[in-house]
C-alpha positions as CSV (number, residue, x, y, z in Angstrom):
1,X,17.4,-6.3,23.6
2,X,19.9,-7.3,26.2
3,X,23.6,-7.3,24.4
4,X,24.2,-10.9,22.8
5,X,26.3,-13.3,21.0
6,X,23.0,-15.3,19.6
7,X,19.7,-13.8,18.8
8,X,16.6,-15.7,17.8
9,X,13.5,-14.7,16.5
10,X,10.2,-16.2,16.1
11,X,8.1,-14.1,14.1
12,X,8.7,-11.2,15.6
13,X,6.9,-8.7,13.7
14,X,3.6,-10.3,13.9
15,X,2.1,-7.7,16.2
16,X,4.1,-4.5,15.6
17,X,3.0,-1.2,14.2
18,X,5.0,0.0,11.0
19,X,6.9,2.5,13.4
20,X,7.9,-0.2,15.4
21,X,8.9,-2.1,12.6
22,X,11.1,0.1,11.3
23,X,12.6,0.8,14.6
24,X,13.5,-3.1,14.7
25,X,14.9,-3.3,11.4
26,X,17.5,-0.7,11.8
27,X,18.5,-2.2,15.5
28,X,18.8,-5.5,13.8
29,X,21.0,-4.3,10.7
30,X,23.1,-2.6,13.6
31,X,23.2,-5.8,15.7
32,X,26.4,-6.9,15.7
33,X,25.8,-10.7,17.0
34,X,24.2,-13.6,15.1
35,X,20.8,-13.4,14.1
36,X,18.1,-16.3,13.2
37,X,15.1,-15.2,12.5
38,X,11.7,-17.2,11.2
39,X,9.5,-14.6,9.5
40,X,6.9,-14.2,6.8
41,X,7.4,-10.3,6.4
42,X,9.3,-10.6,3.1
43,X,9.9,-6.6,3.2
44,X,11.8,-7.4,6.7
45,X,13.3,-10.6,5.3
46,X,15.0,-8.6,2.6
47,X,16.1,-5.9,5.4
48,X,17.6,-7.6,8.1
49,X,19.2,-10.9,6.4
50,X,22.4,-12.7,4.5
51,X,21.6,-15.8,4.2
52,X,18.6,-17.8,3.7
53,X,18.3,-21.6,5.1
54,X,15.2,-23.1,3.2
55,X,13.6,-26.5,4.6
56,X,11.9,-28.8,2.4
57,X,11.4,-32.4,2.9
58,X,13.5,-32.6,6.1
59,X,15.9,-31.1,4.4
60,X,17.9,-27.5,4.7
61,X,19.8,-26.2,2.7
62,X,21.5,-23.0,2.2
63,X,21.4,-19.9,-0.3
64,X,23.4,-16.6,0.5
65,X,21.5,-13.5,0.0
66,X,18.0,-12.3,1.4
67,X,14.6,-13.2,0.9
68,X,14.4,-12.1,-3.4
69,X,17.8,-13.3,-3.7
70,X,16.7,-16.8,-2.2
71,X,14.0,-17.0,-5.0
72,X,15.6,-15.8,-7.8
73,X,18.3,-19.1,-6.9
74,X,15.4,-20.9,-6.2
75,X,13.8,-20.6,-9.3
76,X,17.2,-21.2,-11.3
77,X,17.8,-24.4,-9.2
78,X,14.5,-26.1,-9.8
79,X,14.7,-24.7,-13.6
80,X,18.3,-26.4,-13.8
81,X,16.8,-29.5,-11.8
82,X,14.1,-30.1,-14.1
83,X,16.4,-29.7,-17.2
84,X,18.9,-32.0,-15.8
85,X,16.1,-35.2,-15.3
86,X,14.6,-34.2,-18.5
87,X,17.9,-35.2,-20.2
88,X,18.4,-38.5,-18.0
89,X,15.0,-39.4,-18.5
90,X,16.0,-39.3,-22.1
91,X,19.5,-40.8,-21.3
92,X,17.5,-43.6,-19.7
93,X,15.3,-44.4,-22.4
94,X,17.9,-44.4,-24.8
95,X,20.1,-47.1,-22.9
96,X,17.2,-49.1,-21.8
97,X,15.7,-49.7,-25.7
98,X,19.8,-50.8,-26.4
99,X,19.4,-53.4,-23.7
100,X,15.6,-54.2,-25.2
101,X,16.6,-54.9,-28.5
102,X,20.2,-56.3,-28.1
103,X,20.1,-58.4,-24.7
104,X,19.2,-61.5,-26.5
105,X,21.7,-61.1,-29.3
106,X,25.1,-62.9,-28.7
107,X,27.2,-60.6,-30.4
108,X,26.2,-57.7,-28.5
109,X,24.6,-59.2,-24.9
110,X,28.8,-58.0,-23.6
111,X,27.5,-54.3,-24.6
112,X,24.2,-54.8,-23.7
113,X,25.0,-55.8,-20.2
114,X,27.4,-53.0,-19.9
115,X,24.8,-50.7,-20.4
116,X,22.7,-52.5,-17.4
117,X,25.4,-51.5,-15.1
118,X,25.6,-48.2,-16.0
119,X,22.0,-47.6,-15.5
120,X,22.5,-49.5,-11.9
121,X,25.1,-47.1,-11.0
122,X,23.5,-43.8,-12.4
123,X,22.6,-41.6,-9.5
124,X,18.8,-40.6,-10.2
125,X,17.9,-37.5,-10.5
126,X,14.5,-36.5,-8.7
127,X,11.2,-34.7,-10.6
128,X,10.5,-31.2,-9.3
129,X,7.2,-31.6,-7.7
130,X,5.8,-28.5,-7.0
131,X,3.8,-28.0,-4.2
132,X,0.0,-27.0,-5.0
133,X,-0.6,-23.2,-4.5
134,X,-2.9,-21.9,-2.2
135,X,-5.4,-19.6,-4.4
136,X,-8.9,-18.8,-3.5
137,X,-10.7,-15.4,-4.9
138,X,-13.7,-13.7,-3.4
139,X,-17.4,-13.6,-4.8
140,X,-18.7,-11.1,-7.2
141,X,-21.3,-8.9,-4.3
142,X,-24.6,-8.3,-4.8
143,X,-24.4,-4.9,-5.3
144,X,-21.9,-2.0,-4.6
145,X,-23.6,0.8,-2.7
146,X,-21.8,4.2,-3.2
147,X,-21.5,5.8,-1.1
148,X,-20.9,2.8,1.1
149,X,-20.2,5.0,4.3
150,X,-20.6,8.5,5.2
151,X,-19.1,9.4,8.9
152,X,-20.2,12.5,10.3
153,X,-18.5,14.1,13.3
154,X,-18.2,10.4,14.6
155,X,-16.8,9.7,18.3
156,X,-15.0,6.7,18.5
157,X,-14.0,4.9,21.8
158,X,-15.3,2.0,24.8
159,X,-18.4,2.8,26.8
160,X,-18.4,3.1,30.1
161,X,-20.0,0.1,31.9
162,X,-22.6,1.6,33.6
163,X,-23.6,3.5,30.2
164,X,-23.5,0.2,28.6
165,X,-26.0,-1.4,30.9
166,X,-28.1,1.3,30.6
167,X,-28.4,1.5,27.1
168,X,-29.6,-2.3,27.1
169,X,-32.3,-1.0,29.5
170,X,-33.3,1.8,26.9
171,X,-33.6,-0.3,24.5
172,X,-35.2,-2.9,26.2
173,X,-37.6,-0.2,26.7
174,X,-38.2,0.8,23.5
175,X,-39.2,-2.5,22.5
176,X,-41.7,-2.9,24.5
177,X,-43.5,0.5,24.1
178,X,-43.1,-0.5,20.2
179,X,-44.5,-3.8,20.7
180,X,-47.7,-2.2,22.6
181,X,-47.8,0.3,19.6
182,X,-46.3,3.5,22.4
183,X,-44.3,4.7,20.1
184,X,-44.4,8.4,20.1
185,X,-45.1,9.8,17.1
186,X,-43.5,13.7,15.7
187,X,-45.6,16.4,15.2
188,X,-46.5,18.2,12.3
189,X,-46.0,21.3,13.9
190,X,-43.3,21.8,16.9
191,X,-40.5,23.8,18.5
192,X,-36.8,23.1,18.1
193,X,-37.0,21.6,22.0
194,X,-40.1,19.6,21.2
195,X,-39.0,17.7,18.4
196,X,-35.3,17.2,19.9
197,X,-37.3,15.6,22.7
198,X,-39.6,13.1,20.5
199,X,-36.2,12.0,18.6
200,X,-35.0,11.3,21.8
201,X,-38.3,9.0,22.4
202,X,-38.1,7.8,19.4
203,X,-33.9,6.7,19.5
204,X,-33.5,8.8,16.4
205,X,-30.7,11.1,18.1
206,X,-27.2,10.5,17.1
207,X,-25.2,9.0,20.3
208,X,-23.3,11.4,22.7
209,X,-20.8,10.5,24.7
210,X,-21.8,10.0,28.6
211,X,-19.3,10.5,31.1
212,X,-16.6,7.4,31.7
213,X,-16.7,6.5,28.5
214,X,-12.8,6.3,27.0
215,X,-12.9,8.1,23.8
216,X,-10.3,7.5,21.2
217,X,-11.3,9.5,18.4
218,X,-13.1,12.6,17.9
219,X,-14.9,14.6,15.1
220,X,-14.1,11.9,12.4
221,X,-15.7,12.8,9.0
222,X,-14.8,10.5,6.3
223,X,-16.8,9.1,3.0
224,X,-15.8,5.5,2.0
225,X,-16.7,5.5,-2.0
226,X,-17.3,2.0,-3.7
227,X,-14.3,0.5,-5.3
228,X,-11.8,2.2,-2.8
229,X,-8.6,0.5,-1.6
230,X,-7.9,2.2,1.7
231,X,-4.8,1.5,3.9
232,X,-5.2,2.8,7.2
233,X,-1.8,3.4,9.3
234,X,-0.7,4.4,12.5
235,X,1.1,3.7,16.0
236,X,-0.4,1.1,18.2
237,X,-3.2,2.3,20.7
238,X,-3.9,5.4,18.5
239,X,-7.4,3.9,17.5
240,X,-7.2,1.5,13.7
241,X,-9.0,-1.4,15.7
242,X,-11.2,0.7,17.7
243,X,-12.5,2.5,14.5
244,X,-12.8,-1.1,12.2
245,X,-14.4,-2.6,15.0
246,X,-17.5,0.7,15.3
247,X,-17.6,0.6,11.6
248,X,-18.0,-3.2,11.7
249,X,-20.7,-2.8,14.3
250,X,-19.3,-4.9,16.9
251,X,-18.5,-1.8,19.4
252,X,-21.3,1.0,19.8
253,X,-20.5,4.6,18.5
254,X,-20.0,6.7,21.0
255,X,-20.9,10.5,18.9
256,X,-21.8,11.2,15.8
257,X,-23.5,9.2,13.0
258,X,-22.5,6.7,10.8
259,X,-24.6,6.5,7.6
260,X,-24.9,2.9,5.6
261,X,-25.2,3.0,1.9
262,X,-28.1,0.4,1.1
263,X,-27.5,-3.1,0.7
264,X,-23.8,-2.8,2.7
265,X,-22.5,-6.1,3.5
266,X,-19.4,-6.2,5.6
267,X,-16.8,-8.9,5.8
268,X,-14.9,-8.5,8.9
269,X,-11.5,-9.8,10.2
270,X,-10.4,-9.3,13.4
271,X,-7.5,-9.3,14.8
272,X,-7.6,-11.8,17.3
273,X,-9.4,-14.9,15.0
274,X,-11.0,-15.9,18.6
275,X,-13.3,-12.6,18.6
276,X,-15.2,-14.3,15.7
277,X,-14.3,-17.8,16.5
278,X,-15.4,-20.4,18.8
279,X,-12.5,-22.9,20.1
280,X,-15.0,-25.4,20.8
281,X,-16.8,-25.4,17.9
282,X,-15.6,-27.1,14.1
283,X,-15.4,-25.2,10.9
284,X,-18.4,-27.0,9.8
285,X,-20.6,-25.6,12.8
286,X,-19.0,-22.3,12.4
287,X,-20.3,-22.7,8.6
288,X,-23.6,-23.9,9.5
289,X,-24.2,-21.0,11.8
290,X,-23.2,-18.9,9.7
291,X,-25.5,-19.7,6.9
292,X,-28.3,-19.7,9.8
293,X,-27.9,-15.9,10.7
294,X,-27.3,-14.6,7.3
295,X,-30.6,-16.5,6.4
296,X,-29.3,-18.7,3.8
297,X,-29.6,-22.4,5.9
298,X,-32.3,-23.8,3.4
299,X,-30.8,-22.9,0.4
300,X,-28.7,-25.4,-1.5
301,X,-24.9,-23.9,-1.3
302,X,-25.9,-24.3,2.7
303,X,-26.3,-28.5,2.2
304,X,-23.4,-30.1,4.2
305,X,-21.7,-31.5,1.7
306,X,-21.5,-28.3,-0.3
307,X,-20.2,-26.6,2.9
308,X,-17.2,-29.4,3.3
309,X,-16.3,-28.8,-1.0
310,X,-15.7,-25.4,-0.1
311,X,-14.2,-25.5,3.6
312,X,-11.4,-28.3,1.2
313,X,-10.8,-25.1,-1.1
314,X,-9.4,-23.4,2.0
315,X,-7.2,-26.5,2.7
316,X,-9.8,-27.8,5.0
317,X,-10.2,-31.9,4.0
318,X,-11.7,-35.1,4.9
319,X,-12.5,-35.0,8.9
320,X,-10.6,-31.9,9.5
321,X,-13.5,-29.7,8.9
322,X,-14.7,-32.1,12.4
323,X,-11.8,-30.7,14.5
324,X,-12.2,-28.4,17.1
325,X,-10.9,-24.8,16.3
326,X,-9.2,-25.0,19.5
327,X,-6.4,-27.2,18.4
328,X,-5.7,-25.1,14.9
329,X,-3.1,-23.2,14.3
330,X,-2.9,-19.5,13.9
331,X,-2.7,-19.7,10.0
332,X,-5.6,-22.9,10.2
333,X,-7.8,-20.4,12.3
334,X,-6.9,-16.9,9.7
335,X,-7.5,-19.1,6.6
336,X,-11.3,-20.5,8.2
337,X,-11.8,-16.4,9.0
338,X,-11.1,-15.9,5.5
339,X,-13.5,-18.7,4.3
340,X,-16.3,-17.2,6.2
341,X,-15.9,-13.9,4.7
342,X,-15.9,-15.5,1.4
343,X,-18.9,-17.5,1.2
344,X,-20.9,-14.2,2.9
345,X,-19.9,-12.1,-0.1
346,X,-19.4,-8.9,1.3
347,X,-19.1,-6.0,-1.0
348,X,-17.1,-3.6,1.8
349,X,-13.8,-5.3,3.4
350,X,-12.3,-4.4,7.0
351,X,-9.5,-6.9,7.4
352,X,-7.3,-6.2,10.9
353,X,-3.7,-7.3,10.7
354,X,-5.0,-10.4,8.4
355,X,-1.5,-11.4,7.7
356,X,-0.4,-11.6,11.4
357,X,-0.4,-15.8,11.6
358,X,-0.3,-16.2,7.1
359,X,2.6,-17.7,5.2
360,X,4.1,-16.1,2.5
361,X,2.4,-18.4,0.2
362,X,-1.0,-17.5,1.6
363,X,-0.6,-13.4,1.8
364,X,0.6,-13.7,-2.3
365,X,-2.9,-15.9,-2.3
366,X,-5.0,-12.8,-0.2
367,X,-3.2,-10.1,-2.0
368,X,-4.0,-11.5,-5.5
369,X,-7.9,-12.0,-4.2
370,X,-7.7,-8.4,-3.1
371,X,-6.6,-6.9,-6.1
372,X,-9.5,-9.0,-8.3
373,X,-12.3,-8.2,-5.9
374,X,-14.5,-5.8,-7.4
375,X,-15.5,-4.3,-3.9
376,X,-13.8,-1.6,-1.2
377,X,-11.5,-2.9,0.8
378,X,-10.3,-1.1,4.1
379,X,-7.0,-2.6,5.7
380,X,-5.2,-2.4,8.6
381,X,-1.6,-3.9,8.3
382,X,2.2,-3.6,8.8
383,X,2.6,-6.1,5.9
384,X,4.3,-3.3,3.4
385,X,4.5,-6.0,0.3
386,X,0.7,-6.0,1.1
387,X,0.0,-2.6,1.1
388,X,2.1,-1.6,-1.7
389,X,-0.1,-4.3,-3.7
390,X,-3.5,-3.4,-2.8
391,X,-4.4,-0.2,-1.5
392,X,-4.2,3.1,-3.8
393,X,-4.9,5.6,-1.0
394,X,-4.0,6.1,2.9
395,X,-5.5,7.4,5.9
396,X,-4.0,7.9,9.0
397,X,-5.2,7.6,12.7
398,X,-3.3,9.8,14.7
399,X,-3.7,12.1,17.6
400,X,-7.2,11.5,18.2
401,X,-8.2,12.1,14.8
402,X,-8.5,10.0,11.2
403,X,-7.3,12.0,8.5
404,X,-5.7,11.3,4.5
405,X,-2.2,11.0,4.2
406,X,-0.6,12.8,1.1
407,X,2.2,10.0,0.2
408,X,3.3,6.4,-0.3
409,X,4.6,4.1,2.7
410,X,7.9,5.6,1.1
411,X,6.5,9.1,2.8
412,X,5.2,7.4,6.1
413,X,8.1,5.8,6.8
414,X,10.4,9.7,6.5
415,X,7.0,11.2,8.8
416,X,7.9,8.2,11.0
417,X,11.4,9.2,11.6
418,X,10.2,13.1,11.4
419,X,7.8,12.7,14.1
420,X,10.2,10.5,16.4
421,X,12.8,13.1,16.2
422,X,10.1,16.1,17.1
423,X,9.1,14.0,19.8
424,X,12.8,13.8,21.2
425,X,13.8,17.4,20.3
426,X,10.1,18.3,22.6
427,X,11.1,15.8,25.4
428,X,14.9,17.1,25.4
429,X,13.3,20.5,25.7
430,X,11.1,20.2,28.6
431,X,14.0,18.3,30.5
432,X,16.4,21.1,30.2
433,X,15.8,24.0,32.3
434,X,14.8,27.0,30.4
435,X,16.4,29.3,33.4
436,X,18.9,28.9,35.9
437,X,18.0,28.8,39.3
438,X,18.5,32.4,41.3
439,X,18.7,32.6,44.7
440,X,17.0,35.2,47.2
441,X,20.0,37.6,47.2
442,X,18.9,39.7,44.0
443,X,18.7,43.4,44.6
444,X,15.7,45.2,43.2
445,X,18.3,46.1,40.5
446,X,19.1,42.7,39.3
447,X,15.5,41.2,39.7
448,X,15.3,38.1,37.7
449,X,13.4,38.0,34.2
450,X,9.9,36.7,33.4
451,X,10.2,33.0,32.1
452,X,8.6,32.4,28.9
453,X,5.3,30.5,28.5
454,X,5.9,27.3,26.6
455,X,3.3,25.7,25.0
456,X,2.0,21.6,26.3
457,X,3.1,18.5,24.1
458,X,-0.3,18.6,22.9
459,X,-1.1,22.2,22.3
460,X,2.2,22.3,20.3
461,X,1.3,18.3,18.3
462,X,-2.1,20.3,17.4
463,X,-0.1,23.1,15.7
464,X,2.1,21.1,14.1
465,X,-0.7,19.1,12.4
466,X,-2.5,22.5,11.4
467,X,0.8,23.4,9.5
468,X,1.1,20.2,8.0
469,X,-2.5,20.4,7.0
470,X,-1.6,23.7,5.4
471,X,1.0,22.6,3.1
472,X,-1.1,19.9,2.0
473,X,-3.4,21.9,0.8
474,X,-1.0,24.4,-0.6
475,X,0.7,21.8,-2.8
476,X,-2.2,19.8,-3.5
477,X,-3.4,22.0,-6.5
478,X,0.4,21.9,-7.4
479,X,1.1,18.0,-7.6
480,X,-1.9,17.4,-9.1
481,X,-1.1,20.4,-12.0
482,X,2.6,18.2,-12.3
483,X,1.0,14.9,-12.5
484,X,-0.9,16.1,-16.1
485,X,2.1,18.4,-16.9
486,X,3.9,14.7,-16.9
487,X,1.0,12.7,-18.7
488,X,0.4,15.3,-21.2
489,X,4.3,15.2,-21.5
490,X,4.7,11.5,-22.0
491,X,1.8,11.5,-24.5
492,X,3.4,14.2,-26.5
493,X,7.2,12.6,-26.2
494,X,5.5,9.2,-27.4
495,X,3.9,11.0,-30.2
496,X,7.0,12.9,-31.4
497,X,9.1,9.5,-31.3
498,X,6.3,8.0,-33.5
499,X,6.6,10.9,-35.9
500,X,10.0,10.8,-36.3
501,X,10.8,7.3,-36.7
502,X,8.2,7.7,-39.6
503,X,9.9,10.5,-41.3
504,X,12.8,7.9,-41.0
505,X,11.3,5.8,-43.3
506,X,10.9,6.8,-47.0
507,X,7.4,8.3,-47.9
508,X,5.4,10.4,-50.4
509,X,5.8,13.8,-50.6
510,X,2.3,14.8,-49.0
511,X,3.0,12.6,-45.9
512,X,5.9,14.2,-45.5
513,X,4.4,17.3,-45.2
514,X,1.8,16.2,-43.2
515,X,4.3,14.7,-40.5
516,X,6.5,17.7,-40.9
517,X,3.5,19.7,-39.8
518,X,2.1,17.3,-37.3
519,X,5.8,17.4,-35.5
520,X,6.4,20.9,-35.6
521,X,2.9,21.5,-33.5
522,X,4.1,18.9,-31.3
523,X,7.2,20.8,-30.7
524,X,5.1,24.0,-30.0
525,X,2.6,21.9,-27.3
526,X,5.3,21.0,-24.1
527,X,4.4,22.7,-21.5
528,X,6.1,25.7,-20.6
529,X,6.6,27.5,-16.9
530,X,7.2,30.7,-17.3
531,X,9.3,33.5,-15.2
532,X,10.1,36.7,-15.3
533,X,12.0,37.4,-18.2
534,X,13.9,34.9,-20.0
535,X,15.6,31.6,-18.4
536,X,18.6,31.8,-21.1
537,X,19.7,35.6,-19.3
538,X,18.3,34.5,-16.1
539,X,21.4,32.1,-16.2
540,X,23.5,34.3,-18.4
541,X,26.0,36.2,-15.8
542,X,26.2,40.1,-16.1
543,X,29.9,40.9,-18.3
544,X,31.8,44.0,-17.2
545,X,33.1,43.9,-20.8
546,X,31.8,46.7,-23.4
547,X,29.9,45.3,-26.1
548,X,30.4,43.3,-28.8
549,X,30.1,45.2,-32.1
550,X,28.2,43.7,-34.6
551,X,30.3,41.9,-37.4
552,X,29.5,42.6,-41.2
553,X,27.1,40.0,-42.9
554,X,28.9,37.5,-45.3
555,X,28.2,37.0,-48.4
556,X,25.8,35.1,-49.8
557,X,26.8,31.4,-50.2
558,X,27.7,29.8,-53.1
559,X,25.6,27.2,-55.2
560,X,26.6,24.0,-54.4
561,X,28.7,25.1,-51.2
562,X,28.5,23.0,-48.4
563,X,26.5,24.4,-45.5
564,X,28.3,24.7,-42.0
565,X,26.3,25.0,-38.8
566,X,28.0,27.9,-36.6
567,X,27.4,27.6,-32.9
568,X,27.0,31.5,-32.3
569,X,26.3,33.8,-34.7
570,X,26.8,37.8,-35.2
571,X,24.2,39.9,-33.7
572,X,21.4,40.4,-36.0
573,X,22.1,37.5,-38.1
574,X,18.6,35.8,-37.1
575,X,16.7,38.4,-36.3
576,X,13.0,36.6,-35.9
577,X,14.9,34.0,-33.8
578,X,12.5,33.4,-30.7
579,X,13.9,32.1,-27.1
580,X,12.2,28.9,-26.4
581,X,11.4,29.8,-22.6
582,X,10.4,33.6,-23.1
583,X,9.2,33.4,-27.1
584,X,11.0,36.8,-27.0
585,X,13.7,37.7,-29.9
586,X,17.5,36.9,-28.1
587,X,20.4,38.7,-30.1
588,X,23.4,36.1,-30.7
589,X,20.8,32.7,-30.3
590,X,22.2,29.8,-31.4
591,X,21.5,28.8,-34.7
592,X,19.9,25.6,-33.9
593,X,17.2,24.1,-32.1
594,X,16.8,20.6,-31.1
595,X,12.8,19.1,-31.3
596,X,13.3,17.2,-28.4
597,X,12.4,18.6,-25.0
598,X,15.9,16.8,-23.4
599,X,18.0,18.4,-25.7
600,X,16.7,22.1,-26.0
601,X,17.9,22.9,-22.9
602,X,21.2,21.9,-23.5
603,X,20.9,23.5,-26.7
604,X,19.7,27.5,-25.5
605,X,22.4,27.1,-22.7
């Protein structure tokens, strides 16, 4: 981030956290230099860009605007394109049957060759071919456990090595007393210590962690429901691999225990493609392998040729599927992850970063395969078009801890910038003195004050998550109250348009009653908050002037006299008039009431 005249970027988001993200967008849109950048973020395309250079056929060419703007133009061009050789297709064929049919004609072979000139110098216009979308979709599962996982008080984190070794020992153990049928069996009839100690015999005990080993998280207690779409989020090294990779089995738990609903299969991709994938090793040996260990290898979707049909479906042809994954790309090696996941037909998801080395093209492929797969799906990401598309809920790893997050990525991104500026405000703190320094030379009368206690960066992070916690809770009951308040709202607002556009139209008397009634216990069904006393003299302000006296009732109104609506009327002139707000008789109400909830307000004012 060294000052420039030229900066140039090469996917540079492809291993950032969303904080970090956001911290390079606004240093970018501040950068004052040139920028280039080659990305497939379309989120940070739109952020950080002018102008779009799009390369097709060795050719660039140049649109002003972002990332949307760029394919809205696109779109028009090709639409314009296509229109444009549809009419000199047909300009074409016209001249062409003149030459047909008058070439050999000798009055008109002078017009007839003119017209085979004219189609010589025509400059063709070229078809819009469109490139063949990527689109794969995942199989329907077997079955959907719920619940699929239930963590308990789960430690998350790397065993130590020693501990590790060990472990294999136990186990090693185990096996062979179980193979010699040494397996210690529980009594029917023992002590708290006694059957602690035959669980322990029997590897029944939940995991503790030993000493060395690095823990991560701690105390996690979570339930993953079928059908879920969970984004988790967080800052780099606070734990979303670590707690993927225990849940995917492939790192031991440290505490705790993690319960399986029956008949969970997981589809896992990693981060790195090479933690699954062998770089010596073809996608047709990875697919073969894979059918041995899952136990499919004699059935018939395991044949060869069946496995090369749907290795081409992920853009995988002819003798490629023979090629070493060593020499793929990053997007060759993501899109062969993805095929493996696909033909195991998991019914619970854990994709890590799967967008990191995916085209745009191919994330719009995986997000619409996300949104039809009728399984839970847990994903890690900083691909915010991606999130927004497929995940309904959020949790976030944070200070040792997984935990739900109230809010959209909206919300994260304004906790983001919240938390960076605590963090500042706490480092700027501990920096600055809290005393000055006093010397030796105080008399007993001027001895220096006691400094205060301050609490440590994490004492005062665990505070600040309590309160947080605590207004969570305190609102939740209150957002969720709002969200019906709005539904039952809209249904009713829907409802009363309906009514009246019918009372619009000319009808029979008795419908017309009917509606009349129907609207009028419409109007009496919006919600209502009410406070103390009356909003109308809640915003009424106290008069220091006496009085009003009451003026004499008119007289009664002529036949055939045209009524006029008066915006205030006398004291006492409606006296069953109700305020809206406080249904409580007002003195000098208006004399009208509008139906619609918009418009009342304006109306009681």
């Amino acid at each position: 981030m060294a000052p420039s005249d030229l900066l140039l970027l090469d996917e540079p988001t492809n291993h950032l956290d969303l904080d970090a993200l956001v911290w390079l967008e606004g240093w970018l849109q501040r950068y004052a230099g040139t920028l280039i950048v080659i990305s497939h973020d379309r989120e940070f395309l739109d952020a950080v860009t002018r102008v779009t250079l799009h390369i097709e056929h060795q050719k660039l060419t140049r649109y002003g605007g972002n990332y949307s703007a760029f394919e809205e133009l696109r779109a028009q061009q090709l639409t314009l394109q296509q229109a444009a050789y549809a009419k000199q297709q047909e300009k074409i064929a016209h001249l062409q049957k003149f030459i047909d049919r008058f070439k050999a004609k000798a009055t008109k072979a002078k017009q007839a060759q003119s017209r085979v000139k004219a189609l010589e110098r025509m400059e063709r216009i070229a078809p819009v071919l469109a490139d063949a979308e990527f689109q794969f979709e995942f199989k329907e599962p077997a079955n959907l456990p719920n619940p699929m996982l239930a963590v308990r008080d789960a430690v998350f984190g790397y065993r130590a090595e020693k501990a590790t070794k060990t472990e294999a020992a136990g186990a090693q153990q185990t096996g062979a007393a179980g193979q010699f049928g040494l397996k210690p069996e529980l009594s029917d009839y023992a002590t708290t210590a006694t059957l602690h100690a035959q669980l322990a015999a029997r590897g029944e005990l939940p995991p503790e962690p030993q000493p060395g080993d690095r823990v991560i998280l701690r105390g996690v207690t979570r339930t993953v429901m079928a059908g879920q779409r969970i984004g988790i989020l967080g800052a780099n090294g606070q734990g979303k691999s670590t707690f993927v990779k225990t849940v995917a089995r492939t790192l031991p738990l440290l505490g705790g225990q993690i319960t399986e609903g029956k008949g969970l299969a997981i589809g896992y991709f990693a981060q790195q493609e090479l933690d699954v994938l062998h770089a010596g090793s073809t996608p047709l040996e990875h697919m073969v392998r894979l059918a041995r260990e899952t136990g499919r290898d004699n059935t018939e979707e395991a044949r060869e040729q069946q496995l090369r049909n749907f290795l081409g479906t992920f853009n995988f042809p002819g003798e490629m599927v023979l090629q070493p994954v060593g020499q793929f790309s990053g997007g060759e090696k993501a899109r062969l992850v993805l095929a493996m996941i696909v033909w195991q037909r998991p019914n619970l998801l854990l994709l890590d970063e799967p967008t990191n080395h995916l085209d745009l093209a191919t994330r719009e492929a995986l997000a619409v395969a996300l949104n039809e797969f009728e399984g839970t799906v847990m994903l890690v990401s900083h691909d915010r078009a991606l999130l927004r598309s497929v995940c309904d809920e959020f949790w976030l790893v944070a200070r040792g801890g997984v935990a739900p997050f109230e809010g959209d990525l909206d919300d994260y991104q304004r906790y983001l910038l919240d938390e960076a500026k605590r963090l500042r405000e706490l480092a700027a703190a501990q920096n600055t003195p809290d005393s000055i320094a006093v010397s030796t030379e105080f008399t007993s009368a001027e001895a220096p004050k006691a400094s205060q206690p301050t609490l440590n960066p994490a004492e005062q992070r665990r505070l600040d998550a309590q309160r947080r916690q605590q207004l969570a809770e305190k609102t939740r009951p209150l957002k969720r109250a709002l969200e019906k308040a709005e539904q039952r709202m809209q249904t009713l607002g829907a409802e009363q348009t309906a009514l009246e556009q019918r009372l619009a139209t000319p009808l029979p008397p008795a419908e017309i009653a009917d509606a009349g009634r129907r609207l009028k216990a419409v109007g009496t069904s919006w919600p209502r908050w009410r406070t103390n006393g009356c909003a109308c003299r809640a915003r009424s302000k106290p008069s220091s002037k006496p009085p009003r006296r009451p003026e004499p009732r008119p007289a009664p109104r002529p036949v055939g006299q045209s009524r006029k609506l008066r915006r205030r009327h006398p004291a006492g002139r409606f006296p069953g008039l109700k305020c809206p707000l406080s249904q409580q008789p007002r003195e000098g109400a208006l004399s009208w009431a509008s139906s619609s909830p918009s418009s009342s307000a304006s109306s009681w004012a």
